[in-house]
C-alpha positions in Angstrom: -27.9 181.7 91.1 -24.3 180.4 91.6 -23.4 177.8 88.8 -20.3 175.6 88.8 -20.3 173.1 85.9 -18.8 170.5 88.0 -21.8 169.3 90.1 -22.9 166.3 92.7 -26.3 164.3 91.2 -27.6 162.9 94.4 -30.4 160.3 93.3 -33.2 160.0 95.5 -34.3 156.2 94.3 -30.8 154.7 95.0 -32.2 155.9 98.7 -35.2 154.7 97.8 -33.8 151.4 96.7 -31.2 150.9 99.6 -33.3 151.4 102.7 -35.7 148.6 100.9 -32.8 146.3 100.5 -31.4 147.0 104.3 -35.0 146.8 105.7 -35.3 143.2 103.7 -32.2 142.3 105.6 -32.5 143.4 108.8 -36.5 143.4 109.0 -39.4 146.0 109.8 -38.6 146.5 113.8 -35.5 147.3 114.0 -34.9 151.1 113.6 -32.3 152.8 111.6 -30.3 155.6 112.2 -29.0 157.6 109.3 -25.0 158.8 110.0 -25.8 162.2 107.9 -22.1 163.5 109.6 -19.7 164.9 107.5 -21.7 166.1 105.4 -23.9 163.3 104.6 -21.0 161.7 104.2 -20.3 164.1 101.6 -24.1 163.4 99.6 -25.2 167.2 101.5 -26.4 167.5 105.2 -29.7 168.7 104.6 -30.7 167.7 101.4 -29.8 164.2 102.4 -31.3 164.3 105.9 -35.1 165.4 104.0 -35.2 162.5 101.2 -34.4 159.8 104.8 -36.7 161.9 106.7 -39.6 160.7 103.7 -38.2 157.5 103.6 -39.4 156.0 107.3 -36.0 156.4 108.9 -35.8 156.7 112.8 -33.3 159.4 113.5 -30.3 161.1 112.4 -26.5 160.2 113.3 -24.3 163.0 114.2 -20.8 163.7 115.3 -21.0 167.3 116.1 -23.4 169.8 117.3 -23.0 172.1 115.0 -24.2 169.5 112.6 -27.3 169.1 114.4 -28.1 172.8 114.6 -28.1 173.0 110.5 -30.2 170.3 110.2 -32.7 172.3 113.2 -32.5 174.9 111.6 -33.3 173.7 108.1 -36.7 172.5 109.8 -35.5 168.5 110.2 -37.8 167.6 113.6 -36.3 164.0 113.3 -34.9 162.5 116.3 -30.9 163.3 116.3 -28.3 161.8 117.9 -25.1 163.2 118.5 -22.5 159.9 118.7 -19.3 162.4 119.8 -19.4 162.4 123.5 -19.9 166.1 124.1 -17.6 169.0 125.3 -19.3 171.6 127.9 -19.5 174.2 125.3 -22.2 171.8 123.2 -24.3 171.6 126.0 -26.6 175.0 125.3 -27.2 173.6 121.8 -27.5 170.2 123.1 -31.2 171.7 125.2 -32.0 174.0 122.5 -32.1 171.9 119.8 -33.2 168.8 121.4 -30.3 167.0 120.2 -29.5 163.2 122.2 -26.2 162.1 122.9 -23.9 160.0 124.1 -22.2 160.0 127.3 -19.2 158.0 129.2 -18.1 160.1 131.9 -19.1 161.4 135.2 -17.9 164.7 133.9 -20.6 164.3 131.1 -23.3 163.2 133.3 -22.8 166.2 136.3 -22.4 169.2 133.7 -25.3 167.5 131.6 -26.9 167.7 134.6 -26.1 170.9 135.8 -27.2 172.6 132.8 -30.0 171.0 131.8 -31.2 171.9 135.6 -30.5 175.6 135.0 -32.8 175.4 131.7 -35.5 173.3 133.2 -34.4 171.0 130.4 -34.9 167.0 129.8 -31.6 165.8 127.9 -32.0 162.7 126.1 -28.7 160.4 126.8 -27.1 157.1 125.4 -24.8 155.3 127.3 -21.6 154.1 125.3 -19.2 151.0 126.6 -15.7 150.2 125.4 -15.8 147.1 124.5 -12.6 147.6 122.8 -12.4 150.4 120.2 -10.5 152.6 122.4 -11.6 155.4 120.8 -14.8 156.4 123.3 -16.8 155.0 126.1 -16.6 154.1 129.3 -14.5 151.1 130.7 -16.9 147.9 131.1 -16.3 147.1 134.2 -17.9 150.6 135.5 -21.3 150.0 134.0 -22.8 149.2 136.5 -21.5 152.1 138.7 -22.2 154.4 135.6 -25.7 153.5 135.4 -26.7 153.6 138.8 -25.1 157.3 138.7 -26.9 158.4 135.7 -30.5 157.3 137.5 -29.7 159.8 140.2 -30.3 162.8 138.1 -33.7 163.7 137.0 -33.1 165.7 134.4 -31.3 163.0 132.3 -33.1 160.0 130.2 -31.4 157.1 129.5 -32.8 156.3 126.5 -30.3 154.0 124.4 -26.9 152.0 125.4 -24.2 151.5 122.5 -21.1 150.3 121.9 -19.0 150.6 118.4 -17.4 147.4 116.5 -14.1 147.9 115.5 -13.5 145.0 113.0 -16.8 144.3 111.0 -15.3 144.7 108.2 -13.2 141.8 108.3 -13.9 138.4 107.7 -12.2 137.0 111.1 -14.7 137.9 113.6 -13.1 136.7 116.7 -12.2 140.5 118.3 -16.2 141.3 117.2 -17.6 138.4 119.0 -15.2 139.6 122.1 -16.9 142.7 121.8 -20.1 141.8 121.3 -19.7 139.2 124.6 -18.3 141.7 126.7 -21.5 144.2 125.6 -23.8 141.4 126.1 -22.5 140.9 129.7 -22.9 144.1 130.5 -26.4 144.1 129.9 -26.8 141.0 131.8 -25.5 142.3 134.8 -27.9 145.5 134.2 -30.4 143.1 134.2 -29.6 141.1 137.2 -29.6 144.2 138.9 -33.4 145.4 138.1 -32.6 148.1 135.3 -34.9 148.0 132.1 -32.6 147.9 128.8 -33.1 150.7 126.6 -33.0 150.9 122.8 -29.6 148.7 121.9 -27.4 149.6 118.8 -24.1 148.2 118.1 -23.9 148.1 114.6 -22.8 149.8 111.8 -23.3 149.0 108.2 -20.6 146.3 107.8 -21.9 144.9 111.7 -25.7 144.9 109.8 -24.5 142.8 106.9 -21.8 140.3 108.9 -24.3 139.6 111.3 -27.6 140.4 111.0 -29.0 139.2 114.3 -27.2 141.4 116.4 -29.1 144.4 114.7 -30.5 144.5 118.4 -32.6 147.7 118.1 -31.5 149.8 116.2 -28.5 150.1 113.7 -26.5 153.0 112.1 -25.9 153.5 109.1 -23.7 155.2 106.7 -21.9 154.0 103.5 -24.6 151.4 103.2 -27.4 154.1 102.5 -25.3 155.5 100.5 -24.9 152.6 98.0 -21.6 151.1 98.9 -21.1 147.7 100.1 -18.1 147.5 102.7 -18.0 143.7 103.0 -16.1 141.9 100.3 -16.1 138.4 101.2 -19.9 137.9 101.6 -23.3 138.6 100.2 -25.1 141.2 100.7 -27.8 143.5 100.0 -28.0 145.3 96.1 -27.2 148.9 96.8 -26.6 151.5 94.4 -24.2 154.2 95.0 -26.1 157.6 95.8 -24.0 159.8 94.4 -22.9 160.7 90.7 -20.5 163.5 89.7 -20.2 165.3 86.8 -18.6 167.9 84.9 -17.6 169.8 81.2 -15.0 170.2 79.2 -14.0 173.8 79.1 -11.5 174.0 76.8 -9.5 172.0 74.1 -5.9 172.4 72.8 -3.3 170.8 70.7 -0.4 170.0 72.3 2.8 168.5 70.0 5.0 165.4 71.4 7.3 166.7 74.3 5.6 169.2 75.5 4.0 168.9 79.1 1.1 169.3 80.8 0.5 171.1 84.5 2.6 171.9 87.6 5.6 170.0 87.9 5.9 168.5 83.9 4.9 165.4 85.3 3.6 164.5 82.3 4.9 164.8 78.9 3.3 163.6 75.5 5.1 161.1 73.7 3.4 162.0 70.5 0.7 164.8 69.1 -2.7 165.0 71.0 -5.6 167.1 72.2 -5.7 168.2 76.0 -9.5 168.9 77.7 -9.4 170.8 80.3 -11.9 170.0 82.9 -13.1 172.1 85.8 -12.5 170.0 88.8 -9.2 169.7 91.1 -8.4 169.4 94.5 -10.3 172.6 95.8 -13.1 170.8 94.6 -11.9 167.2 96.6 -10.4 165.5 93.4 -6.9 164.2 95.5 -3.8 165.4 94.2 -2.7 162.0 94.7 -4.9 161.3 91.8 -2.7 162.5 89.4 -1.7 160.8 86.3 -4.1 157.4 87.6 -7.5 158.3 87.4 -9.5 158.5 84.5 -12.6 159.9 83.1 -15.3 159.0 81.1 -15.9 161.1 77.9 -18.6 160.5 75.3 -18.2 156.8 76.6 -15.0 156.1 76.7 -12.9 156.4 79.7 -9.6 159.2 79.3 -6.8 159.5 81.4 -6.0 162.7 84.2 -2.6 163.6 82.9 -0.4 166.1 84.5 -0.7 167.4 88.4 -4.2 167.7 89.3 -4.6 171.4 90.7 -6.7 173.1 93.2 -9.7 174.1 90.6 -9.0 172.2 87.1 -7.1 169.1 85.8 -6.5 168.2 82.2 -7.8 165.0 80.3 -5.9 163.5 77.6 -8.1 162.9 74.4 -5.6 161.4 71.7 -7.3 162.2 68.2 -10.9 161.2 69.0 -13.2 163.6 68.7 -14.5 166.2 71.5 -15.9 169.0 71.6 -16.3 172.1 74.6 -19.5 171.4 77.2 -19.1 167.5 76.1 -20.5 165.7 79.7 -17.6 164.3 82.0 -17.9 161.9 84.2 -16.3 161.3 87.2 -18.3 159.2 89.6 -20.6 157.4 87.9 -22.1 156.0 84.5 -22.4 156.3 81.0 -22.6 153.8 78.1 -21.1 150.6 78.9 -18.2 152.5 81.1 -18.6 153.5 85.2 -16.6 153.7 87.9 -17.9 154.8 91.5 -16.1 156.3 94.6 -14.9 152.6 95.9 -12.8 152.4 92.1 -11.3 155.4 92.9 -10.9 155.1 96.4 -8.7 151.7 95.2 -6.3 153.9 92.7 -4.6 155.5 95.8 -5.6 152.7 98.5 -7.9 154.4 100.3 -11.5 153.9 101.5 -14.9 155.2 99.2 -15.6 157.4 102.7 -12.3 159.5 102.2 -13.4 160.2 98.6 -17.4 160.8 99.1 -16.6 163.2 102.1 -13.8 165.3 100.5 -16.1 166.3 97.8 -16.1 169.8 98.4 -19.0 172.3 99.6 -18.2 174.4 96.4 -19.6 171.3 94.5 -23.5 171.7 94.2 -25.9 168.8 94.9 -28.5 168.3 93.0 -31.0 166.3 93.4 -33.0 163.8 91.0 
């Protein structure tokens, strides 16, 4: 069995709780799909995918293949949808895992097409506009065109249309209403034109919570399942974070005033103290950038990371209160009247909870309760 005292507690009723909370929101008919990429957003692929696969949810977001295959092969049966337009070389795994995907090019749709032809296949496709992202789609003003191209190949099923919002997070929501018209048009005019609307989705988490009633058929979902709420300016949903991490103290030591701690002598003590040492750095997705502003909690009472945080340990400073070796360290989470989750760390180095849940490393075990 391989142990690492520094460990990720993934708690199956804050899913529990979440998906109850979102489903209160956005109602029983609308599907969700989980965004498990990344990782699970760092919470564990498969571990994550089976506690949603109990909990009623509709399919799995991708952005890869090679995610999907893991989750195949772990014996997930749930729908998946890959949301990275694929490259040629996907395609195999695409038919033999029965994974759905997006698509917003003629390239995608021939060589889809092509292959899935070769393997007497059905591929599973959702069509994805640019309604101003930039990132991927197709340009609106070929939807029509596109669609009417996709219905002359058998072996492809439209079975969703999508588009992604690029400012639901904020609280001016003039360029998501422009996007949302623009999608909304395009449907019309797939309408007018005799084609049957597959299953919508538009929006992510923050989309879900700024606006509800565009939850159309479906939504995806990611930092919102996973207990954070991206929307500061309005009220949403209770969610509690997923994800907990916690560690040891290996070691103790005296050190005497003006001597230094770690790489670089970034810090040095103005007076006596006591040092933990705690096994968790960079290699384990604690940011360097971290260093000397972070702080744990210890016993219940939050300590300061002093010194350069390094790839496998970084050292707490203690002062004269008592500690002792195998004391719990908390990281992410709670205990006593002191927490702090991924979003009040995220904040330290002005960053985004996602950058700190998905660096969390693969050498960190999830456990979970």
């Amino acid at each position: 069995m391989i142990f690492h005292s520094t460990q990720a507690i993934i708690k199956e009723s804050a899913f529990v709780h979440n998906v109850q909370s979102i489903r209160a929101l956005i109602g029983s008919d609308i599907h969700i799909m989980a965004m498990v990429k990344a990782n699970a957003y760092g919470h564990g692929l498969v571990e994550t995918s089976r506690i949603l696969s109990s909990l009623g949810i509709d399919c799995l977001g991708v952005a890869f293949s090679s995610e999907a295959v893991l989750l195949r092969q772990a014996g997930i049966t749930l729908p998946i949808i890959m949301m990275t337009p694929p490259e040629d070389e996907d395609i195999y795994a695409i038919i033999k895992n029965s994974i759905e995907t997006v698509i917003c090019t003629e390239h995608h749709l021939r060589e889809l097409s092509k292959q899935a032809k070769e393997k007497n296949a059905l591929i599973k496709v959702h069509t994805y506009i640019d309604t101003g992202m930039h990132r991927d789609g197709f340009d609106p003003s070929h939807t029509l065109q596109f669609i009417e191209l996709l219905h002359s190949f058998s072996n492809l099923q439209w079975v969703g249309i999508c588009t992604h919002l690029a400012t639901s997070d904020s609280s001016d929501t003039s360029f998501m209403d422009k996007q949302l018209s623009i999608f909304y048009q395009c449907i019309e005019q797939l309408k007018q034109h005799g084609y049957t609307i597959p299953r919508i989705h538009i929006s992510n988490s923050a989309g879900m919570i700024r606006k509800p009633l565009y939850a159309a058929g479906m939504v995806r979902l990611g930092l919102s399942l996973y207990g954070y709420n991206v929307i500061g300016d309005i009220e949403v949903p209770d969610l509690l974070p997923v994800m907990s991490i916690e560690s040891r103290v290996l070691s103790l030591r005296r050190i005497k005033k003006g001597e230094s701690v770690s790489y670089g002598r970034s810090f040095v003590a103005h007076t006596d103290t006591t040092i933990a040492t705690i096994p968790i750095g960079y290699g384990d997705g604690l940011f360097r950038h971290l260093s000397n502003k972070v702080s744990f909690i210890i016993n219940g009472k939050f300590y300061p990371v002093i010194g350069n945080i390094c790839m496998d340990e970084c050292m707490v400073n203690i002062g004269d209160d008592p500690c002792s070796v195998s004391d719990t360290v908390i990281i992410i989470g709670s205990q006593g009247e002191c927490s702090q989750n991924a979003k009040d760390i995220a904040n330290i180095i002005g960053t985004i909870p996602y950058e700190i849940t998905t660096a969390i490393s693969s050498r960190v075990p999830r456990r979970i309760e």
